[in-house]
Chimera marker file (.cmm) of the C-alpha trace (Angstrom):
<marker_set name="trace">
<marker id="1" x="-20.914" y="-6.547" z="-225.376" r="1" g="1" b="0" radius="0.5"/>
<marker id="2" x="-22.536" y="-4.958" z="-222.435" r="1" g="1" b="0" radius="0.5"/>
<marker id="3" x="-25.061" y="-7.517" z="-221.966" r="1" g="1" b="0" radius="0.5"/>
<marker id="4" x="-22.816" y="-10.231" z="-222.316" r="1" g="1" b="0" radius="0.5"/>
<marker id="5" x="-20.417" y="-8.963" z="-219.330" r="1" g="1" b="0" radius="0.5"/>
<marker id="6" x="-23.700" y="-8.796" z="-217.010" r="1" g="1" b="0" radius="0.5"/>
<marker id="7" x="-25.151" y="-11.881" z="-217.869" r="1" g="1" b="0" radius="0.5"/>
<marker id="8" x="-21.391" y="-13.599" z="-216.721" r="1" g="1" b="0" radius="0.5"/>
<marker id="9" x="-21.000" y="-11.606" z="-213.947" r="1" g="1" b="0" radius="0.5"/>
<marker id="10" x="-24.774" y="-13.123" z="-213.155" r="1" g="1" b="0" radius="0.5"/>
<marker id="11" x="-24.027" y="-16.116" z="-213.819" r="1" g="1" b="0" radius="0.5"/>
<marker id="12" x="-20.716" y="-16.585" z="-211.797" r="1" g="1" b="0" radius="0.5"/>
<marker id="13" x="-23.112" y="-15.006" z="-208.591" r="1" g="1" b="0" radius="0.5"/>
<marker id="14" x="-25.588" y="-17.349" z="-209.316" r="1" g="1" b="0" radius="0.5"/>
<marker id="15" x="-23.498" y="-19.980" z="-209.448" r="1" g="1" b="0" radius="0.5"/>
<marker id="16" x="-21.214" y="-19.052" z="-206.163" r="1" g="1" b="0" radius="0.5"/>
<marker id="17" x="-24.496" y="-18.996" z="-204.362" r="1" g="1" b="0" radius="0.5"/>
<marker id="18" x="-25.238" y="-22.579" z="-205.494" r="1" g="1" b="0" radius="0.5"/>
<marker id="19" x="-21.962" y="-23.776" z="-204.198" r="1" g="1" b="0" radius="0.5"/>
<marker id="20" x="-22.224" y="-22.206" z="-201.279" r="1" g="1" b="0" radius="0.5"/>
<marker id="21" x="-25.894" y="-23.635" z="-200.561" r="1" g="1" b="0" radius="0.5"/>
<marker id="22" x="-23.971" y="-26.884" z="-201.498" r="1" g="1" b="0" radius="0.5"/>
<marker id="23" x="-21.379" y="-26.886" z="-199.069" r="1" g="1" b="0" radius="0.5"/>
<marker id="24" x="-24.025" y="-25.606" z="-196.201" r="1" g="1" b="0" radius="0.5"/>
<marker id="25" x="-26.284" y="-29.285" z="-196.703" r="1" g="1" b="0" radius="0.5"/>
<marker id="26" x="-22.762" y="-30.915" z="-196.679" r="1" g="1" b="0" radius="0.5"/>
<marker id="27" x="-21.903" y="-29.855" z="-193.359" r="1" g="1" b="0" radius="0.5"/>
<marker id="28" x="-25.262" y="-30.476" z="-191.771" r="1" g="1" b="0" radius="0.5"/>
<marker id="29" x="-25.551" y="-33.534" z="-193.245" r="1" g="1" b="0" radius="0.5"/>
<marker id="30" x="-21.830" y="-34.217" z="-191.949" r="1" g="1" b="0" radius="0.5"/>
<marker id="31" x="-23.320" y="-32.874" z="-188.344" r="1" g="1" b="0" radius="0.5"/>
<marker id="32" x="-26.523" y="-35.248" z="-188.509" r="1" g="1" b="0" radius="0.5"/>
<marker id="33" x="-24.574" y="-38.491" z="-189.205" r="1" g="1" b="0" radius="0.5"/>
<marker id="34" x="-22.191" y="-38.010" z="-186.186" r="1" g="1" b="0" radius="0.5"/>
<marker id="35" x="-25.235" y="-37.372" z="-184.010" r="1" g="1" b="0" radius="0.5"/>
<marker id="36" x="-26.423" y="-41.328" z="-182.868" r="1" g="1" b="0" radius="0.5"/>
<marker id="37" x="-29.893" y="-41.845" z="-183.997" r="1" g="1" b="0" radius="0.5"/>
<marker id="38" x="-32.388" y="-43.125" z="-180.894" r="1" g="1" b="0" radius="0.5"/>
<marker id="39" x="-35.064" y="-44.265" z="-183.181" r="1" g="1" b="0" radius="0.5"/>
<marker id="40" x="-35.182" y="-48.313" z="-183.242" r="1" g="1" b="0" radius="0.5"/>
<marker id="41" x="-34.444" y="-50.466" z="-186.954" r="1" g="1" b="0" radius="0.5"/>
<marker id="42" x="-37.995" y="-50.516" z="-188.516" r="1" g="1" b="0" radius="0.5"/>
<marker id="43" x="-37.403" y="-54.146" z="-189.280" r="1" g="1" b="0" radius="0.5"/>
<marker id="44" x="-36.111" y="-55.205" z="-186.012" r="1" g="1" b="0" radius="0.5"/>
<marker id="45" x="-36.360" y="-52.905" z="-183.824" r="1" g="1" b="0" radius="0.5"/>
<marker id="46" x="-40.035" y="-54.073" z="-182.597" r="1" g="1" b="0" radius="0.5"/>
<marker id="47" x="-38.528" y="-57.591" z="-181.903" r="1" g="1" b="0" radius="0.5"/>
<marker id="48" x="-37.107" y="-56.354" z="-178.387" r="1" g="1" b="0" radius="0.5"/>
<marker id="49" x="-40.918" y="-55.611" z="-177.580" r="1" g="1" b="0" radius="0.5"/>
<marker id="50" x="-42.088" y="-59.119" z="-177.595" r="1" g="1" b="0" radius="0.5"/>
<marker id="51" x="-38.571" y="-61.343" z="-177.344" r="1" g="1" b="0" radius="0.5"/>
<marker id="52" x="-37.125" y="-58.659" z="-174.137" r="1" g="1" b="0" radius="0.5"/>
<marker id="53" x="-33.072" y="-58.330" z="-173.542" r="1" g="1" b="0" radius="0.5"/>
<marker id="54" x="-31.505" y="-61.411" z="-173.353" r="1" g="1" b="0" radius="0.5"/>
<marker id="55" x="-28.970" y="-62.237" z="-170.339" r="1" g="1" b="0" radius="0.5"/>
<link id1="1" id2="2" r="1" g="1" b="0" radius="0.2"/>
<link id1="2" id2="3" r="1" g="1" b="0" radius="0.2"/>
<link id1="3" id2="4" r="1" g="1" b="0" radius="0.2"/>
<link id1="4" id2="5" r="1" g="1" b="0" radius="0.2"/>
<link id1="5" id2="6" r="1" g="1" b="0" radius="0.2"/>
<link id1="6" id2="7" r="1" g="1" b="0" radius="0.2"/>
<link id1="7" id2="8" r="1" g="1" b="0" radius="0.2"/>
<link id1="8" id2="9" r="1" g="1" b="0" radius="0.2"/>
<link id1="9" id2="10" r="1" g="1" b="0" radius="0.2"/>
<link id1="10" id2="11" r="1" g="1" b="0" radius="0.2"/>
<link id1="11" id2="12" r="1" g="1" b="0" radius="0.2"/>
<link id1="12" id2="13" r="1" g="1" b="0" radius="0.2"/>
<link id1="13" id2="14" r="1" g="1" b="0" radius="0.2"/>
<link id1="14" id2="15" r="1" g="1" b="0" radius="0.2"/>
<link id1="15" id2="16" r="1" g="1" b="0" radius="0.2"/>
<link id1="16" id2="17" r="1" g="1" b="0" radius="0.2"/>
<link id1="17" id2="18" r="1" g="1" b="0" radius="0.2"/>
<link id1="18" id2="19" r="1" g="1" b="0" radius="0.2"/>
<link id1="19" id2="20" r="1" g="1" b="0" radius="0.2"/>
<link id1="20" id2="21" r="1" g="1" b="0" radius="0.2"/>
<link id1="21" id2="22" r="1" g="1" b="0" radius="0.2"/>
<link id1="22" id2="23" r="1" g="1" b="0" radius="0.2"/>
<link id1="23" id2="24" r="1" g="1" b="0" radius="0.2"/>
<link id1="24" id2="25" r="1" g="1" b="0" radius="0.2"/>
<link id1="25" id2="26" r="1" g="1" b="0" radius="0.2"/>
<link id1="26" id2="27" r="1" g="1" b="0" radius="0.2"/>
<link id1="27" id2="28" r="1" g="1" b="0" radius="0.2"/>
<link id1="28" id2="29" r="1" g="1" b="0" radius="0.2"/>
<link id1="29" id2="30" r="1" g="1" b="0" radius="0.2"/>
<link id1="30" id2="31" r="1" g="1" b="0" radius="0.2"/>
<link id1="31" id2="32" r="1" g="1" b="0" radius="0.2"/>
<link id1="32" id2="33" r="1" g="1" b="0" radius="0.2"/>
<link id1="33" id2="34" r="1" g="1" b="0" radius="0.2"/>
<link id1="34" id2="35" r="1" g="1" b="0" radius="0.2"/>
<link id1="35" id2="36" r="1" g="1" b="0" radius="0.2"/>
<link id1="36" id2="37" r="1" g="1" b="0" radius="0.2"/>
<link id1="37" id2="38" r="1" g="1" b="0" radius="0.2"/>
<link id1="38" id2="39" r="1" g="1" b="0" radius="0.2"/>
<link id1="39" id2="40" r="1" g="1" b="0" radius="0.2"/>
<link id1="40" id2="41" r="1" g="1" b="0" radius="0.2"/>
<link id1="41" id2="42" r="1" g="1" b="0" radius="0.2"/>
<link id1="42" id2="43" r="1" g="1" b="0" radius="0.2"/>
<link id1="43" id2="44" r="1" g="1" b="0" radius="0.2"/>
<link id1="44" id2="45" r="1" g="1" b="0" radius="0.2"/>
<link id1="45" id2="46" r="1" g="1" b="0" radius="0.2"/>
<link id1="46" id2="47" r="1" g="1" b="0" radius="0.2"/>
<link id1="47" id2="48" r="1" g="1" b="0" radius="0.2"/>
<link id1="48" id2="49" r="1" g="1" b="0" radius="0.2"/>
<link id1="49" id2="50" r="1" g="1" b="0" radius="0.2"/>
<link id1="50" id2="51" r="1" g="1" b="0" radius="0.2"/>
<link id1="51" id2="52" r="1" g="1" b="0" radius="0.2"/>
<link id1="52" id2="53" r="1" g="1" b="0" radius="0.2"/>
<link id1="53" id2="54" r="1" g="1" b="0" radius="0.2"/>
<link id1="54" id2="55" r="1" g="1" b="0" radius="0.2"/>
</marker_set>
């Protein structure tokens, strides 16, 4: 009976520590999306090099 009262109590702090690491990536991936990325499109973002802004 002993055993099985520390292997839930391990459990439950293993598995708060998961949900916490969980809800940390959430809110730096939340962070990263508001920043606006600088780097061009892959696919056409090398277009501007040889067609220039258009007026």
């Amino acid at each position: 009976m002993e055993l099985l009262s520390v292997l839930l109590v391990s459990l439950s702090l293993l598995l708060g520590f998961i949900i916490h690491f969980l809800i940390r990536v959430w809110r730096q991936h939340k962070k990263l999306e508001m920043v606006p990325s600088k780097k061009p499109n892959p696919i056409f973002g090398h277009t501007w090099l040889f067609l220039g802004p258009r007026n």
